[in-house]
Legacy VTK file of the C-alpha trace (Angstrom):
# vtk DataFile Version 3.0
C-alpha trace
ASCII
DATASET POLYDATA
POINTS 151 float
-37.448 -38.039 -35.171
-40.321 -36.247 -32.940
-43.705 -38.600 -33.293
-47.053 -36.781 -34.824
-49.898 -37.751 -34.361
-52.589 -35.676 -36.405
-56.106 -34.792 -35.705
-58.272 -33.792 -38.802
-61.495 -32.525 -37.922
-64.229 -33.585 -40.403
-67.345 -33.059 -41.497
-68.812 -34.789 -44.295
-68.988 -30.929 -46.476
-65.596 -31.904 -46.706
-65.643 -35.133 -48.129
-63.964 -33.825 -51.277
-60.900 -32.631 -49.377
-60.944 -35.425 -46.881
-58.615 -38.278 -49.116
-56.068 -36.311 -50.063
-56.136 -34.316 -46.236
-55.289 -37.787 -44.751
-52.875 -39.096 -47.591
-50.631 -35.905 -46.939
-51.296 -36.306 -43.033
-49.511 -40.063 -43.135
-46.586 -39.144 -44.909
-45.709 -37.069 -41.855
-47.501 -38.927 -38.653
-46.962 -41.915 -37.083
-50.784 -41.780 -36.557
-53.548 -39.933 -38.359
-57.159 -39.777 -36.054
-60.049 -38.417 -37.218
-62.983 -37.654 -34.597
-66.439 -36.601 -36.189
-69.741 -35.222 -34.827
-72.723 -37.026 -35.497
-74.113 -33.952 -36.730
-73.181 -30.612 -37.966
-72.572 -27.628 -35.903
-75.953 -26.064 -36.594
-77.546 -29.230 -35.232
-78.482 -30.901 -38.930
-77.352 -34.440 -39.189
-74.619 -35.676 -41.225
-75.011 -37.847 -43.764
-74.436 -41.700 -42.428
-73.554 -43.792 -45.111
-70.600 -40.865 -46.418
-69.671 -41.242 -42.604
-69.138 -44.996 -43.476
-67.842 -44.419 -46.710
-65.003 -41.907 -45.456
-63.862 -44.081 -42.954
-64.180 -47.322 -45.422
-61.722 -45.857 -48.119
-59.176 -44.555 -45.645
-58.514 -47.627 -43.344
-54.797 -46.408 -42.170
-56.589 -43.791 -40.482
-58.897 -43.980 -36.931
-62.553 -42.340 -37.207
-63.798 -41.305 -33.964
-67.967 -40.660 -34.105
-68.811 -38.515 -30.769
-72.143 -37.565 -30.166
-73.361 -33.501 -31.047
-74.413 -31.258 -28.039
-77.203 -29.256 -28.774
-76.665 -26.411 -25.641
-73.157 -26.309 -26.904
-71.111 -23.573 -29.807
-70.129 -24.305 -32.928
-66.445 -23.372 -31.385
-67.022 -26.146 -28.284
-67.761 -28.978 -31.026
-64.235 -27.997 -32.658
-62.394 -27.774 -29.814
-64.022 -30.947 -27.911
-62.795 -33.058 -31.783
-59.562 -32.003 -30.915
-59.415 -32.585 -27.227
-61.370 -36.598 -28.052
-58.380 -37.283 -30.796
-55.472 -36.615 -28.242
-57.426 -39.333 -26.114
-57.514 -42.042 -28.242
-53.989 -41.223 -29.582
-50.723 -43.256 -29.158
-49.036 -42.385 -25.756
-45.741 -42.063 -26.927
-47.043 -39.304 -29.224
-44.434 -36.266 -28.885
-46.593 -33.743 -30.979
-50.308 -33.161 -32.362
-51.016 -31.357 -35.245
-54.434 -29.959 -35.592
-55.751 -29.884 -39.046
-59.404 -29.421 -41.067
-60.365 -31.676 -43.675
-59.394 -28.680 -46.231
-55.942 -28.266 -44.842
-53.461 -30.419 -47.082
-49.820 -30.497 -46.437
-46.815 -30.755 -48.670
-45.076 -33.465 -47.063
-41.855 -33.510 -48.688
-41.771 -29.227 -47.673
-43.044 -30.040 -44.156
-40.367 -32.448 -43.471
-37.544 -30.486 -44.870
-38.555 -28.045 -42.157
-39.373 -30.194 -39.339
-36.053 -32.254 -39.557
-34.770 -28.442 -39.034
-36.933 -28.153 -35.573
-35.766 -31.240 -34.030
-33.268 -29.665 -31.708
-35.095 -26.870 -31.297
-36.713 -25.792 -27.810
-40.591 -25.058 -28.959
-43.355 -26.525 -27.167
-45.943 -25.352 -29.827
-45.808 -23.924 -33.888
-48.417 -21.676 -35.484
-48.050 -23.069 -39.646
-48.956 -20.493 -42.209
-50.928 -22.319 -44.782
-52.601 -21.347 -48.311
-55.804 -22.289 -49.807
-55.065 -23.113 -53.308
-57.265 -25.633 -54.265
-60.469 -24.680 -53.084
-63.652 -22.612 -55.736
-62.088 -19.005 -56.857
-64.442 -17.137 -54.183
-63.014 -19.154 -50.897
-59.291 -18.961 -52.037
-56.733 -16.854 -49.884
-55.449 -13.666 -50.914
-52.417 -14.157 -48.535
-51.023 -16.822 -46.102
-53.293 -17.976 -43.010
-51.844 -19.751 -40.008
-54.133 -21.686 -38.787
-52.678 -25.224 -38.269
-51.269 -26.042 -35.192
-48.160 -28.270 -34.029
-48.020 -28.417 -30.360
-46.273 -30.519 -27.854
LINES 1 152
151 0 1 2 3 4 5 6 7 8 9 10 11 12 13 14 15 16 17 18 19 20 21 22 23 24 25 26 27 28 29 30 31 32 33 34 35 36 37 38 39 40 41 42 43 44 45 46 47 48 49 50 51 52 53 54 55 56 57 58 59 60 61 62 63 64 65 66 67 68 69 70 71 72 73 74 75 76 77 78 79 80 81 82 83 84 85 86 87 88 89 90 91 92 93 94 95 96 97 98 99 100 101 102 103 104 105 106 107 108 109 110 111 112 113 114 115 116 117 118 119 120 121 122 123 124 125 126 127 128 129 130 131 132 133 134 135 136 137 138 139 140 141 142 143 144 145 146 147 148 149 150
């Protein structure tokens, strides 16, 4: 089967998600890496010790602390976690999937399906996703595809 290395980026806003976003994320990766900012997109720090906590209770994963860029978007500090976890990811990776902390996957559904995809010719997936779990107001109305599986 096709290695997968995931990339969860995480704030610590997300704390509440971030367990059971990593617990998911092994049961389909070979590695799970999670790069964080040292401080939130609008330039606030995070808070240190939950940054030492999160990484404390989930040891099978890899926390990555990179430093926040003041002259740089919101959008750049997303996209620069993402590019900083293929880095420091296992070489013989075949696939990253690019998750937030409040993106859980069903493992047993996502494997079903990706035993299906083994043969097939895709260099990149688009997953639709649905936000069950989160308070009434921030739940989707309809599927989202926002995670990303690419080669």
């Amino acid at each position: 089967m096709k290695k997968i290395t995931t990339i969860i980026n995480y704030c610590t806003n997300d704390y509440i998600f971030l367990k059971p976003c990593i617990d998911s994320a092994l049961k389909i990766s070979h590695k799970v890496i999670v790069p964080f900012c040292t401080h939130f997109h609008d330039g606030t720090e995070q808070d240190g010790a939950l940054l030492t906590r999160s990484a404390a209770e989930n040891p099978n994963a890899e926390f990555v602390e990179f430093d926040y860029q003041k002259d740089q978007s919101s959008r750049w500090h997303c996209n620069i976690s993402r590019k900083i976890g293929t880095m420091v990811a296992p070489t013989d990776t075949d696939y990253f999937m690019f998750l937030d902390t409040d993106e859980i996957i069903v493992p047993e559904l996502f494997n079903g399906w990706w035993a299906e995809q083994q043969s097939a010719p895709y260099v990149g997936y688009k997953i639709a996703n649905y936000f069950y779990f989160r308070d009434f107001k921030y739940q989707c109305k309809d599927w989202q595809d926002s995670i990303v599986l690419v080669q």
